[in-house]
PQR file of N, CA, C, O and H, with PARSE charges and radii, in Angstrom:
ATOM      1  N   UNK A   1       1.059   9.443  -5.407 -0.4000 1.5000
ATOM      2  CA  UNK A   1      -0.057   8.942  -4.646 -0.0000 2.0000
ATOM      3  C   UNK A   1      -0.627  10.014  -3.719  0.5500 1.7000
ATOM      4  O   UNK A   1      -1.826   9.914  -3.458 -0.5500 1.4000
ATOM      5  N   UNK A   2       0.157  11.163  -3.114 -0.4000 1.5000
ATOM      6  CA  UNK A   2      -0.527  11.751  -2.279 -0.0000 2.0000
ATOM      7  C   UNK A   2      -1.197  12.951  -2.876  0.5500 1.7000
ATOM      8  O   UNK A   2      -2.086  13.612  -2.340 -0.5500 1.4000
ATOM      9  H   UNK A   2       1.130  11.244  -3.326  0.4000 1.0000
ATOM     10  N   UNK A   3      -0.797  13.099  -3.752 -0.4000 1.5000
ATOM     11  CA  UNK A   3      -1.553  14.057  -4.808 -0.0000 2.0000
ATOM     12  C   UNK A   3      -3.125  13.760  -4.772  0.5500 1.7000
ATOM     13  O   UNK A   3      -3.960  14.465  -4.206 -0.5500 1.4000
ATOM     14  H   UNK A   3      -0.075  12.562  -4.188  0.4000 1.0000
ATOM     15  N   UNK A   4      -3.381  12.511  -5.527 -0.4000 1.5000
ATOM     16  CA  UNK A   4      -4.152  12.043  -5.404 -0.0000 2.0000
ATOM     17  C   UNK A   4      -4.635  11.491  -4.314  0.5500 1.7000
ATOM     18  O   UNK A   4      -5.698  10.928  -4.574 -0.5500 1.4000
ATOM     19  H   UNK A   4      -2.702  11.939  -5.987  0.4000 1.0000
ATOM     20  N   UNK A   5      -4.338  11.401  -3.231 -0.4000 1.5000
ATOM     21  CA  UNK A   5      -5.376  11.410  -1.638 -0.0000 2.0000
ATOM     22  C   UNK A   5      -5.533  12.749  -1.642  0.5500 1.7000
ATOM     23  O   UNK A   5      -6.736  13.002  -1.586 -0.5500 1.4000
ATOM     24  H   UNK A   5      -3.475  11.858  -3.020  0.4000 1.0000
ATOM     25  N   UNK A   6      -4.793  13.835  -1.686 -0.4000 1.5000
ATOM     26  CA  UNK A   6      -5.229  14.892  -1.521 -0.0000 2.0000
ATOM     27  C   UNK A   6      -6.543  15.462  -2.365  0.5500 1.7000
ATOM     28  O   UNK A   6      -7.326  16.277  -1.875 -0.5500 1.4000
ATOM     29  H   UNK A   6      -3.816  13.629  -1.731  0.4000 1.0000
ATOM     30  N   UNK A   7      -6.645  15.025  -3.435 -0.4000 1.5000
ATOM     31  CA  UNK A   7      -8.066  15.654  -4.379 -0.0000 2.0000
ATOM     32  C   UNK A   7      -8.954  14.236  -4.090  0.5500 1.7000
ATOM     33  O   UNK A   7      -9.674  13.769  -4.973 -0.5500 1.4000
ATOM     34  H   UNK A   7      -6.010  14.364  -3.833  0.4000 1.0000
ATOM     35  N   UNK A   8      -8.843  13.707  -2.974 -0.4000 1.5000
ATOM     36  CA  UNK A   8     -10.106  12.777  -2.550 -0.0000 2.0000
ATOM     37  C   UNK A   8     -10.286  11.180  -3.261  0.5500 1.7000
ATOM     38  O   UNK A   8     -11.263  10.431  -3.297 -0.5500 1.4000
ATOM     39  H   UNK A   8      -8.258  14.086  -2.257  0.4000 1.0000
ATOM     40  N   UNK A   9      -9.326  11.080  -3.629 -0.4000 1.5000
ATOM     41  CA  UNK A   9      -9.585   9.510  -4.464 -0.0000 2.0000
ATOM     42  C   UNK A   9      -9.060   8.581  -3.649  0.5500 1.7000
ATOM     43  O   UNK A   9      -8.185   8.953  -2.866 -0.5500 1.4000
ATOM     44  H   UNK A   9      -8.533  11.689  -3.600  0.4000 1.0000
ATOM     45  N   UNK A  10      -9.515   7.054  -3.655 -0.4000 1.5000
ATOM     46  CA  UNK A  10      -8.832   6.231  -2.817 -0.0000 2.0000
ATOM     47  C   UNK A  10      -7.737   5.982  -3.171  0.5500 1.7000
ATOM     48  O   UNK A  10      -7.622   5.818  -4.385 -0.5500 1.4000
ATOM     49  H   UNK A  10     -10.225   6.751  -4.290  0.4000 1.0000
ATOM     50  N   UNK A  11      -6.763   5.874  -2.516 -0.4000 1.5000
ATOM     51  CA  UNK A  11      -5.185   5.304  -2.825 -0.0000 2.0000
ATOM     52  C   UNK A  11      -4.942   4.836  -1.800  0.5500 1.7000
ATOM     53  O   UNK A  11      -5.528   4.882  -0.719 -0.5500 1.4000
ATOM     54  H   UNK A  11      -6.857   6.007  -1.529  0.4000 1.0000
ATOM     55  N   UNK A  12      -3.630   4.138  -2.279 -0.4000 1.5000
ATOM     56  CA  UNK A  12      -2.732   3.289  -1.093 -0.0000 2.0000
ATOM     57  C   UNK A  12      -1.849   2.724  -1.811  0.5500 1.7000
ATOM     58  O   UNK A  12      -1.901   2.647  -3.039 -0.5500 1.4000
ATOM     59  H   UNK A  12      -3.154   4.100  -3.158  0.4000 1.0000
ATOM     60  N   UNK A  13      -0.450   2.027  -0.687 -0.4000 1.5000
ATOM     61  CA  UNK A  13       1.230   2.539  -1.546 -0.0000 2.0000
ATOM     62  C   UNK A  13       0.722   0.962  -1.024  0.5500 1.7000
ATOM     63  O   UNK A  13       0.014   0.684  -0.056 -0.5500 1.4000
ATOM     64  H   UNK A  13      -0.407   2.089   0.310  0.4000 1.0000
ATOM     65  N   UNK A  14       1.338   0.074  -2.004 -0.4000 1.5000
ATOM     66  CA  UNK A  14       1.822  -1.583  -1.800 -0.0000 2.0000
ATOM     67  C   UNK A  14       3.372  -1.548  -1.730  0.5500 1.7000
ATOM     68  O   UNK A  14       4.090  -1.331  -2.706 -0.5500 1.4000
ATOM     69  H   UNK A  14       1.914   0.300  -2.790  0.4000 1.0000
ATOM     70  N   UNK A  15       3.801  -1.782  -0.491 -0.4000 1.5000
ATOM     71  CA  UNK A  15       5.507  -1.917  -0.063 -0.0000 2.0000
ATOM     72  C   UNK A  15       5.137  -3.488   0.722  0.5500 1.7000
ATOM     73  O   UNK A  15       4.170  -4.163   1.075 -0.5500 1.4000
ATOM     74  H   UNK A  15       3.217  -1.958   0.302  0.4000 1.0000
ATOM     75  N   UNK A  16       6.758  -3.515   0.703 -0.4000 1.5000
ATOM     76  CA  UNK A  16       7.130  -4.743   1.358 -0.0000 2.0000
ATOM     77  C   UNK A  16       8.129  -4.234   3.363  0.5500 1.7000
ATOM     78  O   UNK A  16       8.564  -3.200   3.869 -0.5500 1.4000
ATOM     79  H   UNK A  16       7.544  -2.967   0.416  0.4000 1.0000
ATOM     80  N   UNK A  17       8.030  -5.590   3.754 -0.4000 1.5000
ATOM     81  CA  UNK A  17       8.426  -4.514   4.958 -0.0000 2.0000
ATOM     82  C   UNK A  17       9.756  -4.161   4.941  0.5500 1.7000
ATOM     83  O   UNK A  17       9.813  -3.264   5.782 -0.5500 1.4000
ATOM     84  H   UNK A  17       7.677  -6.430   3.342  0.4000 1.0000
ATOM     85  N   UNK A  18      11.169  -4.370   4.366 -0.4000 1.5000
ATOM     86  CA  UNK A  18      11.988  -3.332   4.639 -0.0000 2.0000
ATOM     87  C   UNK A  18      11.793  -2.247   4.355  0.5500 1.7000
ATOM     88  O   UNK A  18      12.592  -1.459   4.861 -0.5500 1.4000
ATOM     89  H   UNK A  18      11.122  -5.098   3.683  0.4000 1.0000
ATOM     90  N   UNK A  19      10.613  -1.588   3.378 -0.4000 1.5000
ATOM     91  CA  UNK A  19      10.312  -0.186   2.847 -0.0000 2.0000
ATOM     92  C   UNK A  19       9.276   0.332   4.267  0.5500 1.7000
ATOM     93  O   UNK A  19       9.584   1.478   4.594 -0.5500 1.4000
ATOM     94  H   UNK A  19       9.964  -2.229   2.967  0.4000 1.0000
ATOM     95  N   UNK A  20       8.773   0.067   4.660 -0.4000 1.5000
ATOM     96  CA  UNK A  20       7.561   0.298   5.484 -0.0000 2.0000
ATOM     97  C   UNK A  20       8.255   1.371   6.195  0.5500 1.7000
ATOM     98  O   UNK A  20       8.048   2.194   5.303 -0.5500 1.4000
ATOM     99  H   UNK A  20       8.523  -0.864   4.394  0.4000 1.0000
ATOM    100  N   UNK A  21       8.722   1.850   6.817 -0.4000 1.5000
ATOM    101  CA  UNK A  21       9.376   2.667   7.544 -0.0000 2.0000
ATOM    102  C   UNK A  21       9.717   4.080   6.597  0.5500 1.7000
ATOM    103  O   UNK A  21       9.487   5.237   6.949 -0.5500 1.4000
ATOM    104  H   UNK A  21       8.891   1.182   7.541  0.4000 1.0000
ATOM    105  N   UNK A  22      10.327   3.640   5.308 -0.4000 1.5000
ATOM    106  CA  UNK A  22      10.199   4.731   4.371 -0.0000 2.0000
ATOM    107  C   UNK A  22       8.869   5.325   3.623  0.5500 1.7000
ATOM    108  O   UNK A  22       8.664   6.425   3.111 -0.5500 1.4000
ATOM    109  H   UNK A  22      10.514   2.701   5.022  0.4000 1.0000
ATOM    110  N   UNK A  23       8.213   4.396   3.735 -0.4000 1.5000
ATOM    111  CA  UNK A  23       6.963   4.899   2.944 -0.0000 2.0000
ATOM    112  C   UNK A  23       6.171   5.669   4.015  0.5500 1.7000
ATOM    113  O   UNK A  23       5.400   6.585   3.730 -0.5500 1.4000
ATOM    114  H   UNK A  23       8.380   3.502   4.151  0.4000 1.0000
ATOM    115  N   UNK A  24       6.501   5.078   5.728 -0.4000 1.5000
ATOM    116  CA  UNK A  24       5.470   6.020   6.046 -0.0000 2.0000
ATOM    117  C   UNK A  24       6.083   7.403   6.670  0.5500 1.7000
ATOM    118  O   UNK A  24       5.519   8.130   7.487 -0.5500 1.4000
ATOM    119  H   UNK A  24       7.127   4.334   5.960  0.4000 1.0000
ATOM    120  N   UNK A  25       7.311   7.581   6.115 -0.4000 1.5000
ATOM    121  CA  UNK A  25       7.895   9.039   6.224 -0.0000 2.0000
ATOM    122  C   UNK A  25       7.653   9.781   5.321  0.5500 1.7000
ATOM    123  O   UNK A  25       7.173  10.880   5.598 -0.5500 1.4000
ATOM    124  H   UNK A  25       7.769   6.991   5.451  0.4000 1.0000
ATOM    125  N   UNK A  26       7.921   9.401   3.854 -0.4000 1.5000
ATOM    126  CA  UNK A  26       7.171   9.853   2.833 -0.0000 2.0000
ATOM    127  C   UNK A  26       5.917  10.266   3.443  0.5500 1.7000
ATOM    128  O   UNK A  26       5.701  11.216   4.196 -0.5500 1.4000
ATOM    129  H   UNK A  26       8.311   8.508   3.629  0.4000 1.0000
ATOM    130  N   UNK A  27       5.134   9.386   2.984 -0.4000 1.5000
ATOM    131  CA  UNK A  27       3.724   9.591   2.915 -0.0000 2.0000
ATOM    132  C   UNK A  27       3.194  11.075   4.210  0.5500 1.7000
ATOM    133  O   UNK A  27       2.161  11.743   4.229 -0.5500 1.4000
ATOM    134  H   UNK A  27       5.310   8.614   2.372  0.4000 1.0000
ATOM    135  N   UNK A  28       4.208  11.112   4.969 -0.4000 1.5000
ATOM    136  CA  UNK A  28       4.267  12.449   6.334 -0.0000 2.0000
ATOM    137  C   UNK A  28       4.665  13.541   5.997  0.5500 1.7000
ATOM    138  O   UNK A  28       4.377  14.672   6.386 -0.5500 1.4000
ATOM    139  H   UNK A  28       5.047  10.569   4.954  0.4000 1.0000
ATOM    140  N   UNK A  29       5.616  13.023   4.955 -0.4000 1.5000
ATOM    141  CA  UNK A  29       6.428  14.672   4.089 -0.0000 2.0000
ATOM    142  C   UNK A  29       5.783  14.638   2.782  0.5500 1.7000
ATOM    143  O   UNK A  29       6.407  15.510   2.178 -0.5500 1.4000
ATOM    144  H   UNK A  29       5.851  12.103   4.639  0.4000 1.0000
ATOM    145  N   UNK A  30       5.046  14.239   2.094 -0.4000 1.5000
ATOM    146  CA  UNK A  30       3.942  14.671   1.418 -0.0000 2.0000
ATOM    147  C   UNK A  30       2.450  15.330   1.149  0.5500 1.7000
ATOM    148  O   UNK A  30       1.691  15.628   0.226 -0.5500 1.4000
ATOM    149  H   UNK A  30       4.539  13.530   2.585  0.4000 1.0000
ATOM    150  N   UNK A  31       2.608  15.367   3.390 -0.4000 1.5000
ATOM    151  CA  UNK A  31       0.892  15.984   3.437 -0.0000 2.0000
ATOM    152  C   UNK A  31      -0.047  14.638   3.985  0.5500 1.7000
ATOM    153  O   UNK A  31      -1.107  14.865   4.569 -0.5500 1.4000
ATOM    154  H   UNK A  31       3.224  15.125   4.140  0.4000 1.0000
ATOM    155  N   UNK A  32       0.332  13.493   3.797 -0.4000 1.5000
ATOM    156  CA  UNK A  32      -0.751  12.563   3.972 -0.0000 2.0000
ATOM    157  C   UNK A  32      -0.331  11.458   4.654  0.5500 1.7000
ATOM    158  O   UNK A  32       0.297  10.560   4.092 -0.5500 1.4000
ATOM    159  H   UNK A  32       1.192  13.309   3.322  0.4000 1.0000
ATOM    160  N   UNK A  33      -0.687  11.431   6.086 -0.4000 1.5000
ATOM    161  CA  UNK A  33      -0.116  10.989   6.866 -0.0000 2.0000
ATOM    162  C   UNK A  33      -0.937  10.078   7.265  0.5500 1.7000
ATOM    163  O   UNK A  33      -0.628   9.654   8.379 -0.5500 1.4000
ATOM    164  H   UNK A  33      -1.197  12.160   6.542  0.4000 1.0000
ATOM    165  N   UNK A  34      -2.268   9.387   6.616 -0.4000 1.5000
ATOM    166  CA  UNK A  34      -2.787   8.898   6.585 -0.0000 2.0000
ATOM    167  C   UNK A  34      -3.063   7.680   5.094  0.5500 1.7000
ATOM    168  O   UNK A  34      -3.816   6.718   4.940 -0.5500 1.4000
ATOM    169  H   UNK A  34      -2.520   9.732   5.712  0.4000 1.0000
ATOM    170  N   UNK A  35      -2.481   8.054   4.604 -0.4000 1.5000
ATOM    171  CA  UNK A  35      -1.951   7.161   3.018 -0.0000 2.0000
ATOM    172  C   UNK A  35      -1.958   5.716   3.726  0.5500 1.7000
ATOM    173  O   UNK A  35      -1.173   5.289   4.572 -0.5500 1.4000
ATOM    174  H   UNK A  35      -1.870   8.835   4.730  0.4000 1.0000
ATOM    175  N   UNK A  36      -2.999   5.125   3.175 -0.4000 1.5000
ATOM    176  CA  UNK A  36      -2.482   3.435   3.970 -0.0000 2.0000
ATOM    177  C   UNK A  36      -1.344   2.734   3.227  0.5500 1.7000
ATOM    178  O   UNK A  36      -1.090   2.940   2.040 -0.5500 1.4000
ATOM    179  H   UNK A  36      -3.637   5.471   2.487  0.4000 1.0000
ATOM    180  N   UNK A  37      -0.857   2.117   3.807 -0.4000 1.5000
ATOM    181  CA  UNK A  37       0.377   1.208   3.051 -0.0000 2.0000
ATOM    182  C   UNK A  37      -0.098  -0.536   3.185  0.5500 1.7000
ATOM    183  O   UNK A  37      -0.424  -1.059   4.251 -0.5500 1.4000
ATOM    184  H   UNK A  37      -1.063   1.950   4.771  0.4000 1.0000
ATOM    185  N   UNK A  38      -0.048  -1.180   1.978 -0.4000 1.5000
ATOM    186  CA  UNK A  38      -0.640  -2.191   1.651 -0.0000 2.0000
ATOM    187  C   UNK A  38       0.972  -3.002   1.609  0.5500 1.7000
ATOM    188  O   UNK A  38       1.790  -2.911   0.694 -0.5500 1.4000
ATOM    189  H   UNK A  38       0.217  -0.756   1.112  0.4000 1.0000
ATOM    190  N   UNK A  39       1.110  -3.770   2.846 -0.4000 1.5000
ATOM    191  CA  UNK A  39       2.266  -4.708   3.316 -0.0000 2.0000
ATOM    192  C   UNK A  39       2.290  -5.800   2.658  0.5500 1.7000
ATOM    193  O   UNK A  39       1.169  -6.253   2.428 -0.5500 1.4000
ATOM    194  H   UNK A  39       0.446  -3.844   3.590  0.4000 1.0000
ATOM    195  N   UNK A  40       3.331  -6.511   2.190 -0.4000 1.5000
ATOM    196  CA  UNK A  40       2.947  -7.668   1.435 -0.0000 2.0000
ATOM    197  C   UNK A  40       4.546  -7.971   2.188  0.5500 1.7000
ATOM    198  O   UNK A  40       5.342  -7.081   2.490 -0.5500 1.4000
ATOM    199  H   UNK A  40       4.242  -6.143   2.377  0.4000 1.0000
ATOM    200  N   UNK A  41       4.754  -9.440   2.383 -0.4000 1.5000
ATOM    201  CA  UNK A  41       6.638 -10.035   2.450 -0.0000 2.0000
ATOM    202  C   UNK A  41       7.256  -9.129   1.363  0.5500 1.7000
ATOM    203  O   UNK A  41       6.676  -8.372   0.584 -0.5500 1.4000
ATOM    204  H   UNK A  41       4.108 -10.162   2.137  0.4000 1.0000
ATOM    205  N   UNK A  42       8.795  -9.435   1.521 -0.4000 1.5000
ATOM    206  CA  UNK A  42       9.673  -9.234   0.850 -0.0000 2.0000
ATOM    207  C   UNK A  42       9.974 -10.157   0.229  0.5500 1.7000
ATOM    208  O   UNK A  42       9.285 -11.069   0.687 -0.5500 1.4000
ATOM    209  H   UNK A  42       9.266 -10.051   2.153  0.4000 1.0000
ATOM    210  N   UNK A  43      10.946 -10.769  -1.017 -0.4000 1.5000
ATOM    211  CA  UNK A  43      10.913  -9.817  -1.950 -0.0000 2.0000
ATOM    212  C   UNK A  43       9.737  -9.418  -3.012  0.5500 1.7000
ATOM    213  O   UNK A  43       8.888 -10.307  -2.947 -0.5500 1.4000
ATOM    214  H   UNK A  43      11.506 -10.029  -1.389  0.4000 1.0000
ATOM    215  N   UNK A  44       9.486  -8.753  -3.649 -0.4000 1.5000
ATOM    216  CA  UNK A  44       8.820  -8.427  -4.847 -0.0000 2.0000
ATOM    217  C   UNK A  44       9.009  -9.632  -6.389  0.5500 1.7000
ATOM    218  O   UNK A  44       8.319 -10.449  -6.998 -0.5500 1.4000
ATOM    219  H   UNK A  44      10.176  -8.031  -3.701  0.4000 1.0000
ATOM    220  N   UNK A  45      10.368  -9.068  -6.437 -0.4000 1.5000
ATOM    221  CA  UNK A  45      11.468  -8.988  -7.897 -0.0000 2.0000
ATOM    222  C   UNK A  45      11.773 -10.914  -7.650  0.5500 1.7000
ATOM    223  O   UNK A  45      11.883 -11.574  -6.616 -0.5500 1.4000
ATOM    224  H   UNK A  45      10.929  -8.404  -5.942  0.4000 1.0000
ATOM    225  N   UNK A  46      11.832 -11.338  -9.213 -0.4000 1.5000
ATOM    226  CA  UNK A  46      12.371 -12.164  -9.072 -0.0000 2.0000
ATOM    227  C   UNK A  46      11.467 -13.565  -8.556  0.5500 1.7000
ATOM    228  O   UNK A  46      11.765 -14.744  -8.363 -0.5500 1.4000
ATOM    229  H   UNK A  46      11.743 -10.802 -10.053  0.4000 1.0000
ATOM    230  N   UNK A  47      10.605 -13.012  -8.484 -0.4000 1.5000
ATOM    231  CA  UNK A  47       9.404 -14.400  -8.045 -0.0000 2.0000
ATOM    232  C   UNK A  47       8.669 -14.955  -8.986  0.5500 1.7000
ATOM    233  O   UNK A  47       8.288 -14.242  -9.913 -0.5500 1.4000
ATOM    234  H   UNK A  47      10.363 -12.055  -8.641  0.4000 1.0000
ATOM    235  N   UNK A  48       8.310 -16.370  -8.943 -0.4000 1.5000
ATOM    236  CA  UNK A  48       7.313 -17.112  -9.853 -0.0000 2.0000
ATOM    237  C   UNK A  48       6.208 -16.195  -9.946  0.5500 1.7000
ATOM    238  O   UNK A  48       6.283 -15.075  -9.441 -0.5500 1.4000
ATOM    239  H   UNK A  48       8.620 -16.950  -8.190  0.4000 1.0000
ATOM    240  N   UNK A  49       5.246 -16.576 -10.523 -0.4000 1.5000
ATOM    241  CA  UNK A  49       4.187 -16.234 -11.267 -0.0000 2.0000
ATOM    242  C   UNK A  49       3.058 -16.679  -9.397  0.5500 1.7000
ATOM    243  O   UNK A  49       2.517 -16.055  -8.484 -0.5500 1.4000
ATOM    244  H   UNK A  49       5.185 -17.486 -10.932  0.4000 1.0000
ATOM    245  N   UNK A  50       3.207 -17.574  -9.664 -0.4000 1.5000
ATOM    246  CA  UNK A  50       2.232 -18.178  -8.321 -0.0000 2.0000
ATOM    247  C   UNK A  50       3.062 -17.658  -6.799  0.5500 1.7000
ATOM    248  O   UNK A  50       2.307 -17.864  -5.850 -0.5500 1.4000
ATOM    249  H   UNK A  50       3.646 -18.082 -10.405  0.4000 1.0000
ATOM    250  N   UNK A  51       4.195 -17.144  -6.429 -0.4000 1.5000
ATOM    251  CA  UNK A  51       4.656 -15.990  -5.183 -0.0000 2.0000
ATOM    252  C   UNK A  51       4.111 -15.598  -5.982  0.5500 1.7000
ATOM    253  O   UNK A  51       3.467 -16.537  -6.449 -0.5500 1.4000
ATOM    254  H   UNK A  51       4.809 -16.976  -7.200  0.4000 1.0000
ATOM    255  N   UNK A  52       3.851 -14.409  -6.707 -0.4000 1.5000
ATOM    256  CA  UNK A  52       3.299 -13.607  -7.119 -0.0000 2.0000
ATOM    257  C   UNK A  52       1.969 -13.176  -6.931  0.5500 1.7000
ATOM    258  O   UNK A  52       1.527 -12.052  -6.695 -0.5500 1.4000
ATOM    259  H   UNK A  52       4.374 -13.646  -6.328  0.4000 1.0000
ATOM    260  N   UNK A  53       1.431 -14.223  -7.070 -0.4000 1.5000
ATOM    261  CA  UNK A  53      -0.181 -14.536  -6.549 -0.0000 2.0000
ATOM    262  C   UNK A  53      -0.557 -14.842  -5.223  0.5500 1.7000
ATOM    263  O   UNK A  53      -1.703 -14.813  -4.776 -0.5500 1.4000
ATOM    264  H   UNK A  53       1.791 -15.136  -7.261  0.4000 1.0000
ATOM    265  N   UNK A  54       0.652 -15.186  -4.521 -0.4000 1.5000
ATOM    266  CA  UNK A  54       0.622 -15.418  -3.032 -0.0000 2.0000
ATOM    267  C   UNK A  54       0.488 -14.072  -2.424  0.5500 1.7000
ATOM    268  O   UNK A  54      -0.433 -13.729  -1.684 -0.5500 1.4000
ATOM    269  H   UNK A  54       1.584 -15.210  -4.884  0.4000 1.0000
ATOM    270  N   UNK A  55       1.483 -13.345  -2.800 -0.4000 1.5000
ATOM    271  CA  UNK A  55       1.821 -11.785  -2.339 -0.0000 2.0000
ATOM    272  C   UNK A  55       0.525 -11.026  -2.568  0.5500 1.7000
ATOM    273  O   UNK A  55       0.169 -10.215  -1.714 -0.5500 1.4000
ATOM    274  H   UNK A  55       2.232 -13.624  -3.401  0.4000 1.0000
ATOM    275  N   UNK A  56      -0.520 -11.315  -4.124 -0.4000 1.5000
ATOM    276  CA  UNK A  56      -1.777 -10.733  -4.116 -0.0000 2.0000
ATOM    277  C   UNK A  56      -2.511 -11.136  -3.105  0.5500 1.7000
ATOM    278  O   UNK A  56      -2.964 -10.266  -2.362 -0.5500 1.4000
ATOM    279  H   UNK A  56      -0.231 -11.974  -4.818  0.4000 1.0000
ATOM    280  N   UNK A  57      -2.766 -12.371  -2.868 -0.4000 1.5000
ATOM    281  CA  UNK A  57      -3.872 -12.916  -1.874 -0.0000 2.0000
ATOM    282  C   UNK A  57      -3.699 -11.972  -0.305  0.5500 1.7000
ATOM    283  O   UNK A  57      -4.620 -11.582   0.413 -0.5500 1.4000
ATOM    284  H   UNK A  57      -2.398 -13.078  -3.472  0.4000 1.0000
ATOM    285  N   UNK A  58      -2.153 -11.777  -0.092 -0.4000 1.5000
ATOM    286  CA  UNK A  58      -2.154 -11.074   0.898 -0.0000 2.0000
ATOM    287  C   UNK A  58      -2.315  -9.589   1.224  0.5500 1.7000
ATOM    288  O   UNK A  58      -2.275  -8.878   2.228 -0.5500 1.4000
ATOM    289  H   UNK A  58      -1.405 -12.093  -0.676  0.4000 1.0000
ATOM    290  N   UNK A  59      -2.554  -9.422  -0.351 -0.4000 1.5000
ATOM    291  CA  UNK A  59      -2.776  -7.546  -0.157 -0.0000 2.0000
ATOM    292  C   UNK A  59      -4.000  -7.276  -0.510  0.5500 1.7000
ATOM    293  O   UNK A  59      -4.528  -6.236  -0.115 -0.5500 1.4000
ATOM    294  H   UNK A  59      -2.586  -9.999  -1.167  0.4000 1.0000
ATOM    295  N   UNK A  60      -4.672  -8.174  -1.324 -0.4000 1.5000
ATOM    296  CA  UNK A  60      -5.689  -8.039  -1.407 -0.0000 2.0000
ATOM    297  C   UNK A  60      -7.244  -7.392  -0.370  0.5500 1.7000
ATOM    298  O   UNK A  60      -8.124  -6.554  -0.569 -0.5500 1.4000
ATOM    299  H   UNK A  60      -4.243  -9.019  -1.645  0.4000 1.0000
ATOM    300  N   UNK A  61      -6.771  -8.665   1.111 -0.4000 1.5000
ATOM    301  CA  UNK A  61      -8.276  -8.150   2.395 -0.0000 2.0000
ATOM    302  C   UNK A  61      -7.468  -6.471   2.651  0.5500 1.7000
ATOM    303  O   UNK A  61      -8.221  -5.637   3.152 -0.5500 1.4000
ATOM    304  H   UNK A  61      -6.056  -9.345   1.273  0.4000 1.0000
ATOM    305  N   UNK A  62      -5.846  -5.940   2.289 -0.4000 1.5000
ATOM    306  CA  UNK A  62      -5.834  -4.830   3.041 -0.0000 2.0000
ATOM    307  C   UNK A  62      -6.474  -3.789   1.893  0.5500 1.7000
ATOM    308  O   UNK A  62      -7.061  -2.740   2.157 -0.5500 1.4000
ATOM    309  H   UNK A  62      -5.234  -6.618   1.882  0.4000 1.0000
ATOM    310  N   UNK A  63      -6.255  -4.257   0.736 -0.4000 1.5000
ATOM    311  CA  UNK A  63      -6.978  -2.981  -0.526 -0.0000 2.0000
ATOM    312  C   UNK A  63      -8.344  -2.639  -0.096  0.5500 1.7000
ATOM    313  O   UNK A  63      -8.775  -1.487  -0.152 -0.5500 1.4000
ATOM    314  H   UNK A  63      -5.778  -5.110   0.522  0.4000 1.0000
ATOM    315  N   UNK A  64      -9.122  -3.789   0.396 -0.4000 1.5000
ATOM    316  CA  UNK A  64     -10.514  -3.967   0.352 -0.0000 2.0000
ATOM    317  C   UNK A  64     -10.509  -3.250   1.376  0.5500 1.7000
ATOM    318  O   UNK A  64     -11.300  -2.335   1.145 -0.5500 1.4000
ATOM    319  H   UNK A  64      -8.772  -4.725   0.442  0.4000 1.0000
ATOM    320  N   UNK A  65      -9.904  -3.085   2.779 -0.4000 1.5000
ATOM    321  CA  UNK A  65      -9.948  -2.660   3.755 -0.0000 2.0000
ATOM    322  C   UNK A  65      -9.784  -0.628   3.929  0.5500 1.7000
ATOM    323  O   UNK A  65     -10.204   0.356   4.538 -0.5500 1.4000
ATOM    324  H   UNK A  65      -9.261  -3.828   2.967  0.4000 1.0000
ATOM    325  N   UNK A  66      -8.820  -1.116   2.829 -0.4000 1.5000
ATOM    326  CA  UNK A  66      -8.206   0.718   2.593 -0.0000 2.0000
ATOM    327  C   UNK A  66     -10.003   0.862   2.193  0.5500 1.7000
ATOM    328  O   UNK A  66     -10.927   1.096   2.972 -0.5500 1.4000
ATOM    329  H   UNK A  66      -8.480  -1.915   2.333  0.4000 1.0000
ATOM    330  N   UNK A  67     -10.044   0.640   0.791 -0.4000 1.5000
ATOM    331  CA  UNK A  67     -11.456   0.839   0.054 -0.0000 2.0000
ATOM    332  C   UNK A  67     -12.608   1.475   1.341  0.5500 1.7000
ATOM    333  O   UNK A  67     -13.070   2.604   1.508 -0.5500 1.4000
ATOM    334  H   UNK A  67      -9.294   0.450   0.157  0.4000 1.0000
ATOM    335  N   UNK A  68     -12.778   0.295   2.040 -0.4000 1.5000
ATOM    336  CA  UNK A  68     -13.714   0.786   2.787 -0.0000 2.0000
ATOM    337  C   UNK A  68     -13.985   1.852   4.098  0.5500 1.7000
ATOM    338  O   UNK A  68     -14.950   2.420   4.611 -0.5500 1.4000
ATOM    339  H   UNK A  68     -12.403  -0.622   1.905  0.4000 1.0000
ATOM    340  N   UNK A  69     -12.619   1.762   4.291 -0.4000 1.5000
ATOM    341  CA  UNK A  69     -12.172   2.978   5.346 -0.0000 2.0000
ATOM    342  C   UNK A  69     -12.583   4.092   4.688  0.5500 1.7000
ATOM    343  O   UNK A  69     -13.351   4.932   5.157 -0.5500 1.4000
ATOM    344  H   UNK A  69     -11.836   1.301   3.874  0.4000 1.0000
ATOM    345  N   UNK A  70     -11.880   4.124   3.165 -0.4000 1.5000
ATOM    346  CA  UNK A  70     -12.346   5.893   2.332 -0.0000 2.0000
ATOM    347  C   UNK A  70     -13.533   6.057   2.682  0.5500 1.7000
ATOM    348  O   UNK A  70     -13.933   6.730   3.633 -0.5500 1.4000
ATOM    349  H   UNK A  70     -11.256   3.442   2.785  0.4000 1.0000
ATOM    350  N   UNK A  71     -14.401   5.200   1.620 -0.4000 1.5000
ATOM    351  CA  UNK A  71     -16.180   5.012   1.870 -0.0000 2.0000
ATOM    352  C   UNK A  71     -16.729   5.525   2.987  0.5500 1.7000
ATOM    353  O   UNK A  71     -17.805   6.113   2.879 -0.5500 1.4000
ATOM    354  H   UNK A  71     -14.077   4.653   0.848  0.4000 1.0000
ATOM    355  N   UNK A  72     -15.899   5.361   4.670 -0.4000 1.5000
ATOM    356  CA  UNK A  72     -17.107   5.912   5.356 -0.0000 2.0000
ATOM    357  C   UNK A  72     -17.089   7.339   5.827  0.5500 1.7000
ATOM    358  O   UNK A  72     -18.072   7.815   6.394 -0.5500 1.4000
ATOM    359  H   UNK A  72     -15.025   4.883   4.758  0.4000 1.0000
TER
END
């Protein structure tokens, strides 16, 4: 992912929050310390089809949000 922030494309890492803390060390020791991280609950793994769709609904306003931050 930071590869790609680095040559200018929008990105952003979807973690859950026990990762949050790792991703945004990564994302510091990769150069891009600005990489948004798209938070969703824990767990991921192991969920219905509809959690599944719950977890989208909630990452969804932050994608849109990353999106438009690049844009300006």
């Amino acid at each position: 992912m930071s590869e790609l922030r680095k040559r200018g494309l929008i990105t952003a890492v979807i973690c859950s929050e026990p990762f949050k803390k790792l991703g945004t060390a990564q994302s510091r020791v990769f150069g891009t310390p600005d990489l948004p991280l798209i938070m969703i609950p824990h767990p991921l793994g192991g969920l219905s089809i509809e959690q599944v769709g719950a977890r989208a609904e909630i990452a969804i306003p932050q994608i849109l949000a990353a999106i438009r931050e690049h844009l300006k």
